[in-house]
N, C-alpha and C positions, 0 to 999 in steps of 0.2 A: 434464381428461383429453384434452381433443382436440389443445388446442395443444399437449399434451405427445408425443402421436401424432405430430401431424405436425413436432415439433421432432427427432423421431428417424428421422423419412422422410428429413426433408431430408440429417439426419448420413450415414441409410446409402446414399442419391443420392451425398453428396461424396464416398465414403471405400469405396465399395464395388463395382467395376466391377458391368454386364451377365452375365449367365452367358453361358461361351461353348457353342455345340455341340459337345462332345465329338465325337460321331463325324466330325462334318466335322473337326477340325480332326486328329484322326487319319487319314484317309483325307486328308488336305493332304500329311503328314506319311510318307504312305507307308506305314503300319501295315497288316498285315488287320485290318480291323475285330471279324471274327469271333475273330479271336483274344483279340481288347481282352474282349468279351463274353462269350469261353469262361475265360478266363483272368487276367485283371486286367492293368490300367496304370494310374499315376501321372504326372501331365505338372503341375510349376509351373518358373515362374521365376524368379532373384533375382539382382539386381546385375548383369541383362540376358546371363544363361546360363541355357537351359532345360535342365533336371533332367527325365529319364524314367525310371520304374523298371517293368519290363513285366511280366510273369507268363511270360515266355516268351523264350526265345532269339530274336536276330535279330544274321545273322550278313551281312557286306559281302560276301561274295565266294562264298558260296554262295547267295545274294539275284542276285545277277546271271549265277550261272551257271543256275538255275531261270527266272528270267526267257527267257534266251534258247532256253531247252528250252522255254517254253512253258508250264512247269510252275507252280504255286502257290506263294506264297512269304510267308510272315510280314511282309517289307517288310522295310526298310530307310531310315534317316533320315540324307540325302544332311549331311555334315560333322560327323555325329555321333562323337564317340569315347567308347570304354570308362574308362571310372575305376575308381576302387579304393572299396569298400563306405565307407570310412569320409571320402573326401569326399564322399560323397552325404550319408551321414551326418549332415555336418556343415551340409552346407550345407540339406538337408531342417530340421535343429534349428533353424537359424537363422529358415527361413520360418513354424515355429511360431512360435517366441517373437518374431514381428513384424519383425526385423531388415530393411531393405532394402539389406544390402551385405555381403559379405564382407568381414573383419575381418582 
């Protein structure tokens, strides 16, 4: 039983990164955190494009005009663009069923 233990430590070491901090790495990313907390996010990546799906609007240009009012802002994720539900979609199904590239 042990070496069988530790034959599957070692599988999920090669094949399974570190967790990373969430909130830091949203708060890297420019998010309110509070919102992440109040409201839900999804952050993976595949075929080296991160995929975000939020619980909440975050918009470029009302993000910088609150900014410079001083005001609160959901954040904003500097080169980010909006997609269409069913390439998330797609590429979300993909990171279930394992795939590391878009097809």
């Amino acid at each position: 039983m042990r070496d069988e233990h530790k034959r599957l430590q070692a599988l999920w070491n090669e094949h399974c990164p570190d967790r990373i901090d969430a909130i830091s790495t949203w708060s890297q990313l420019n998010i309110n955190t509070s919102n992440i907390w109040m409201m839900g996010g999804i952050m993976f990546e595949i075929d080296g494009v991160a995929f975000f799906c939020l619980g909440f609007e975050i918009n470029q240009t009302e993000h910088h005009a609150a900014v410079a009012d001083g005001k609160p802002t959901s954040g904003w994720i500097e080169g980010a663009s909006e997609i269409l539900p069913s390439e998330y979609e797609r590429a979300r199904q993909l990171k279930v069923d394992g795939q590391q590239e878009v097809v």
